[in-house]
Each structure stands twice: as C-alpha cells, then as structure tokens.
N, CA, C and O of each residue as an XYZ file, in Angstrom:
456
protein
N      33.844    293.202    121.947
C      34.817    292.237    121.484
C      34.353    291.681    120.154
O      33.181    291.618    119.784
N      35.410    291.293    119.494
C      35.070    291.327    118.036
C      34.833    289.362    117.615
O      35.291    288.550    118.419
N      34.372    289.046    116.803
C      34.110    287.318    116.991
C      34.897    286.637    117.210
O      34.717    285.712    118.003
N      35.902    286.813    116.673
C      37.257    286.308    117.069
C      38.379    286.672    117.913
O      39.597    286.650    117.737
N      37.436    287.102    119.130
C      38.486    287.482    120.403
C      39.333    289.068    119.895
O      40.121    289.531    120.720
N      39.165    289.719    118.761
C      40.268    291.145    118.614
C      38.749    291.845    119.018
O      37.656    291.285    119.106
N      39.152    293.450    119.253
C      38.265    294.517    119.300
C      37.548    295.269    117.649
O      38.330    296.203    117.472
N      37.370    295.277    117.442
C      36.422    295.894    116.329
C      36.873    297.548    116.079
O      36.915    298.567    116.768
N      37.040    297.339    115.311
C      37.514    298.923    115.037
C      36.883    300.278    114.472
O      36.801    300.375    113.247
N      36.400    301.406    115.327
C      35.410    302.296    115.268
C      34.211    301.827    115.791
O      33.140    302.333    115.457
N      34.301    300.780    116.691
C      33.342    300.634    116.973
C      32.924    300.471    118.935
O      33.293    299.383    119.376
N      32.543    300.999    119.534
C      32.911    300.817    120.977
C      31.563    299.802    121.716
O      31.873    299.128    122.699
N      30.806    299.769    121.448
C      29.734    299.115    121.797
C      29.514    297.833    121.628
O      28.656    297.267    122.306
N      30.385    297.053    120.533
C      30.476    295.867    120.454
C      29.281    295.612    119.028
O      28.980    294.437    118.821
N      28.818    296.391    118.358
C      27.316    295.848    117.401
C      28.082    295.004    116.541
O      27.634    293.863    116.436
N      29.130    295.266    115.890
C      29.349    294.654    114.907
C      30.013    293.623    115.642
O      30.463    293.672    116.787
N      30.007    292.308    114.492
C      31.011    290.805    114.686
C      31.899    290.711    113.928
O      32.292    289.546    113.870
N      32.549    291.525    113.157
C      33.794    291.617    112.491
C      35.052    292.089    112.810
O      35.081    293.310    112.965
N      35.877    291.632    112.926
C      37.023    291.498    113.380
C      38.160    292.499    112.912
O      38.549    292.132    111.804
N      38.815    293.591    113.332
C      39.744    294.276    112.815
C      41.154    293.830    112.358
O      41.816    293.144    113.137
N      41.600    294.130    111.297
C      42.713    293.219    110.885
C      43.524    294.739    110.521
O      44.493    294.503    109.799
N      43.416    295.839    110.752
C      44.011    296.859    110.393
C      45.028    297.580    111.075
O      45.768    298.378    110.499
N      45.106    297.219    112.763
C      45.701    297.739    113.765
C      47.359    297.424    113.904
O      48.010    297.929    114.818
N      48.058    296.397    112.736
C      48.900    295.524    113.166
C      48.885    294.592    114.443
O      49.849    294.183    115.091
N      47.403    294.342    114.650
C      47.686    293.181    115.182
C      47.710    291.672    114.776
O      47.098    291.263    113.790
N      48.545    290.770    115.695
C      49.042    289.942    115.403
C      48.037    288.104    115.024
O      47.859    287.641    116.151
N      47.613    287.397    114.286
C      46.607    287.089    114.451
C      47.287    285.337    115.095
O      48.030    284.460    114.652
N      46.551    285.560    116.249
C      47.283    284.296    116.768
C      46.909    282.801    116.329
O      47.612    281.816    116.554
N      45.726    282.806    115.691
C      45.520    281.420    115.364
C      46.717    280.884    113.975
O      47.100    279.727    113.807
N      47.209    282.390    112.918
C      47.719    281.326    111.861
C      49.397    281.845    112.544
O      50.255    281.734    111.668
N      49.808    282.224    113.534
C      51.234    282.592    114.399
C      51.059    280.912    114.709
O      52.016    280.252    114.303
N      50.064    280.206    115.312
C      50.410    279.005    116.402
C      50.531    279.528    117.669
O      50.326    278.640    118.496
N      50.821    280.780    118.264
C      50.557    280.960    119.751
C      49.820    280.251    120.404
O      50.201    279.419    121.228
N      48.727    280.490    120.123
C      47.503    279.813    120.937
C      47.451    278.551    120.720
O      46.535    278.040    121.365
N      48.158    277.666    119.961
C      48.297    275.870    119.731
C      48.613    275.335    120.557
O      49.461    276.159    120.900
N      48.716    274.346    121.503
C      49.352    273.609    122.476
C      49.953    272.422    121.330
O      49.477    271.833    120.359
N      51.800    272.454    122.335
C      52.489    271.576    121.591
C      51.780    270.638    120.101
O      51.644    271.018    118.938
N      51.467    269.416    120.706
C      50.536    268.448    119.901
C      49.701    268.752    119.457
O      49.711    268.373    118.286
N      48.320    269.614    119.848
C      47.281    270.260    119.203
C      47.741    270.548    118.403
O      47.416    269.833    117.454
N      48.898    271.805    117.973
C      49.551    272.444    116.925
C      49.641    271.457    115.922
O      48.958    271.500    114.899
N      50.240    270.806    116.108
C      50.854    269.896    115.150
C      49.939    268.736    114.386
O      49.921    268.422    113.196
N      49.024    268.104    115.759
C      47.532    267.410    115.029
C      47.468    268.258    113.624
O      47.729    267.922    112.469
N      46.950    269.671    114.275
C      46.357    270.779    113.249
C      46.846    270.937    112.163
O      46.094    271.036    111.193
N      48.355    271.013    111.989
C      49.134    271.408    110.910
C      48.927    270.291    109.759
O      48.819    270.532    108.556
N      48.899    269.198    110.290
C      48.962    268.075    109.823
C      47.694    267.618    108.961
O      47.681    267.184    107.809
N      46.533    267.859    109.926
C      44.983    267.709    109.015
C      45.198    268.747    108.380
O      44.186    268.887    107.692
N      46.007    269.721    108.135
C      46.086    271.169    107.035
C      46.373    270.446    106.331
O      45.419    269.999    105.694
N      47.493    269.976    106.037
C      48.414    268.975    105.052
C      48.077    268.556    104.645
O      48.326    268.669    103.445
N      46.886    267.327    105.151
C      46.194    266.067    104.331
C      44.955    266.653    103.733
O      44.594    266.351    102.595
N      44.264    267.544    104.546
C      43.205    268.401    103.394
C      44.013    269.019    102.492
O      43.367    268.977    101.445
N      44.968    269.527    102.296
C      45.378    270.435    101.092
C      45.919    269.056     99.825
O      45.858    269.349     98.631
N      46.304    267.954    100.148
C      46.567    267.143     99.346
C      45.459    266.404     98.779
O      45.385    266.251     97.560
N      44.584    265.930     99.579
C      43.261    265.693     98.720
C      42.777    266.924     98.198
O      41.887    266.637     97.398
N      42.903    267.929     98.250
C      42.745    268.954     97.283
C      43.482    268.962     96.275
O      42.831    269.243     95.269
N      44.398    268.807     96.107
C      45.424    268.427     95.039
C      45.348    267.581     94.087
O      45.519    267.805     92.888
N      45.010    266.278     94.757
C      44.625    264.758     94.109
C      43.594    265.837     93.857
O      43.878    266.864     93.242
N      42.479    265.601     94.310
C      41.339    265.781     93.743
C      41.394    266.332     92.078
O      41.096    265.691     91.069
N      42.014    268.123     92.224
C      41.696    268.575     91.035
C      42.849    268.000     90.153
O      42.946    268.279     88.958
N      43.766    267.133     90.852
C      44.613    266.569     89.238
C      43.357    265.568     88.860
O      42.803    265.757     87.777
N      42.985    264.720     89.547
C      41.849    263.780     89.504
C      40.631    264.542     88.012
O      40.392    264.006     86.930
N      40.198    265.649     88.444
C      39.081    266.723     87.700
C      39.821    266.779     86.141
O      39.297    266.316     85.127
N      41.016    267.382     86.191
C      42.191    267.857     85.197
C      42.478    266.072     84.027
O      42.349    265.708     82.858
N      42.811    265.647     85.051
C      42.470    264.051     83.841
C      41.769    263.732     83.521
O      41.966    263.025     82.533
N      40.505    263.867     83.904
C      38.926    263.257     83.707
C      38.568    264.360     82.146
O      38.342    263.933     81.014
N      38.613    265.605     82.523
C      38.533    266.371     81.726
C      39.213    266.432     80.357
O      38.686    266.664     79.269
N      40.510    266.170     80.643
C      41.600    266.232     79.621
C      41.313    264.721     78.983
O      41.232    264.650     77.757
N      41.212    263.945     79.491
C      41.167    262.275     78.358
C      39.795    262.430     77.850
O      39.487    262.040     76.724
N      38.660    263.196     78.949
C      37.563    263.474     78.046
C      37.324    264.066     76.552
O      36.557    263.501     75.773
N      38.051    265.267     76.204
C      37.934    266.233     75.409
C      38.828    265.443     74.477
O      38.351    265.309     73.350
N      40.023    264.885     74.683
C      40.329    263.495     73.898
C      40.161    262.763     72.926
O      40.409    262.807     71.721
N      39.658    262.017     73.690
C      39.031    260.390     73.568
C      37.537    260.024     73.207
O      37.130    258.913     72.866
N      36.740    261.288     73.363
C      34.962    261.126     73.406
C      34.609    262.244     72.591
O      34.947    263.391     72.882
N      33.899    261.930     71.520
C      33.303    263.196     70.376
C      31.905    263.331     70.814
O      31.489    264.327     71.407
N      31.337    262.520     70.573
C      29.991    262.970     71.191
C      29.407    261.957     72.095
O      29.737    260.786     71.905
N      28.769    262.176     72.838
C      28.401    261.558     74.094
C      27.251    260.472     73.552
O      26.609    260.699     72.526
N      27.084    259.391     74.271
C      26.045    258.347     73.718
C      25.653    257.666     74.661
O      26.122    258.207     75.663
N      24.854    256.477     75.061
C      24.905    255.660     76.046
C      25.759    254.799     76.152
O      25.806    254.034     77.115
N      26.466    254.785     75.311
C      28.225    253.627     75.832
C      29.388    254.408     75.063
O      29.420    255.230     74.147
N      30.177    253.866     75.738
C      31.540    254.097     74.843
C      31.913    253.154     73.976
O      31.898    252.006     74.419
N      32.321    253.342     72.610
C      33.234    252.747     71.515
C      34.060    252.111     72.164
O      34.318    252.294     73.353
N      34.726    251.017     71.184
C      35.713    250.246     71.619
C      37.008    251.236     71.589
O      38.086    250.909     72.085
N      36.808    252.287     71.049
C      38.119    253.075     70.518
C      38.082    253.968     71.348
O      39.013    254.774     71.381
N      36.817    254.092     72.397
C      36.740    255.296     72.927
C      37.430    255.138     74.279
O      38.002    256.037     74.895
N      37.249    253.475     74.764
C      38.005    252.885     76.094
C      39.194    252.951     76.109
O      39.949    253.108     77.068
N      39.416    252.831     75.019
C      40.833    252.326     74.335
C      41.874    253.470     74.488
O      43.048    253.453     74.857
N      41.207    254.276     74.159
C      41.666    256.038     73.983
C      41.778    256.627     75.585
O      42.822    257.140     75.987
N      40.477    256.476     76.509
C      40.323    256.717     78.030
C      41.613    255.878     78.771
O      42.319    256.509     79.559
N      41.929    254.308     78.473
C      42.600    254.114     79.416
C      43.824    254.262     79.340
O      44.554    254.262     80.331
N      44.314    254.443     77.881
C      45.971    255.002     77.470
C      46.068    256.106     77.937
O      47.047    256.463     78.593
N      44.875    256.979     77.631
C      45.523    258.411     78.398
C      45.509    258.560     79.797
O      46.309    259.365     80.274
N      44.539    257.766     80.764
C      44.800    257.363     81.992
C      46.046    257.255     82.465
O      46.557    257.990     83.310
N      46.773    255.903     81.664
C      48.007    255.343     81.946
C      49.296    256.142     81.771
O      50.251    256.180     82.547
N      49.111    256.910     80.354
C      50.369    257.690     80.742
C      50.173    258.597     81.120
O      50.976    259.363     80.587
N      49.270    259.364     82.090
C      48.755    260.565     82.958
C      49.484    260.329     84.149
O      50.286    261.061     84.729
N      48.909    258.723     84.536
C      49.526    258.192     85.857
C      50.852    257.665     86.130
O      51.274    257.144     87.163
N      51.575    257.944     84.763
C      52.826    257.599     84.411
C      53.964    258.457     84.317
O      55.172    258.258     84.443
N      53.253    259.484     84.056
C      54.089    261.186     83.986
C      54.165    261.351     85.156
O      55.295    261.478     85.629
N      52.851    261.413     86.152
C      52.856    262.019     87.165
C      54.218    261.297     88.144
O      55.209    261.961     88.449
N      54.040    259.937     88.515
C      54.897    259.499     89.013
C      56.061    259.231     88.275
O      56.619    258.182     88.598
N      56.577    259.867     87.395
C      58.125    260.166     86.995
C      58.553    261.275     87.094
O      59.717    261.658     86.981
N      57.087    262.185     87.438
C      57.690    263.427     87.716
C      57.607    263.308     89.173
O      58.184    264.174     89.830
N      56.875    262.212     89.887
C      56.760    262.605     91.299
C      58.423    262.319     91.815
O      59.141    263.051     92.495
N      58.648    261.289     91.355
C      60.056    260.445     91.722
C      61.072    261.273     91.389
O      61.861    261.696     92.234
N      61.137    261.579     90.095
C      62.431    262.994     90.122
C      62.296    263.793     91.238
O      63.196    263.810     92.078
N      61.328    264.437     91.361
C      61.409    265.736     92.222
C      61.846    265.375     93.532
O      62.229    266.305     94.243
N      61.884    263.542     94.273
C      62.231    262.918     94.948
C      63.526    262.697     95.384
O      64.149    262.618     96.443
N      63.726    262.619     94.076
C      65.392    262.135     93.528
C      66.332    263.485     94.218
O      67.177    263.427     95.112
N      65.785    264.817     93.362
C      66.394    266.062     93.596
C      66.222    266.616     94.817
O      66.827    267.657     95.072
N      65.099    265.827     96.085
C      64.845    266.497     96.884
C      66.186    266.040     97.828
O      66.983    266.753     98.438
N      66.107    264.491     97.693
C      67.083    263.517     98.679
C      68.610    264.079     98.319
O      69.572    264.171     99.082
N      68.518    264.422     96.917
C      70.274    265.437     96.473
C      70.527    266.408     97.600
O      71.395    266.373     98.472
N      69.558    267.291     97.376
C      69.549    269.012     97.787
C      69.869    268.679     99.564
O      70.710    269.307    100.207
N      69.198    267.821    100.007
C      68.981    266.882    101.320
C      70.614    266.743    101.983
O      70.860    267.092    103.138
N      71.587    266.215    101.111
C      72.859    265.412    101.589
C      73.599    266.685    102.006
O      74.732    266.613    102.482
C-alpha cells in the first residue's frame, strides 16, 4: 500500500512510499469524499483563510518593496524627512487603490448577483 492509502505502481511488495497517480484513479482527499459534512467545510474554510493571508501577505512584500525602490536611495541609519514623507504617501495611496479596487469588484459582484 502506497502512503497515501493508493497501491504503488510496478511495484508488488510494498518498498516504495510513493503513491501512483497514473491509473486514473480518483484522489479522494481533493474530491471531498472522504470529508465528513462539517469536517469538509472546517477544511475548506482554513484553505480559504490560509490562501488569503497568502495574498495579504505578498501584496504586503509587493508594497514594502515597491515604496522601497521609491522613496529610499541609499540606505543609512534613519530615514530623511523626505524619505517618510515619500514611504507614507505611497503607503496611502497603495491602501487606497487597493480598496477602490476592492469595492468595485464588490459593486460588480452584488450587480452580476441580482
């Protein structure tokens, strides 16, 4: 038996722990078969909220980066008054785009919706 409950393919003795994905068989963990009601759905759900802090995150990386390359010429032990100045405008309308673009796509979702 293969690690994940399928048989192993060419192989009869069991040595290997790798799993055959070649047979058309069906793989029940990303089907949901094997989920019970609520379990399923717990599950789907911590999918959801990890994939969105993944999201935040690298927009998070993507602004840091982008107001960096910006706003900062060469690195020092403080920032310029021009250099804050520069970091938190581009902050603001980063966080300003985003949620005008979040809200449209809102707007068009609640349309498409009726």
């Amino acid at each position: 038996m293969g690690l994940f409950g399928g048989t192993v393919e060419g192989s009869s003795s069991g040595d290997s722990k790798l799993r055959s994905y070649g047979g058309g068989e069906t793989d029940s963990f990303s089907s949901g078969q094997d989920l019970g009601g609520a379990a399923g759905g717990d599950i789907q759900a911590q999918v959801a909220m990890e994939q969105q802090k993944l999201q935040f995150m690298n927009q998070v990386h993507h602004l840091n980066e982008t107001c960096w390359d910006l706003c900062v010429g060469n690195p020092s032990s403080s920032l310029s008054g021009r250099e804050e100045t520069c970091l938190t405008n581009c902050v603001d309308r980063f966080i300003d785009t985003t949620l005008l673009i979040t809200n449209r796509f809102a707007q068009l979702a609640q349309k498409m919706g009726r």
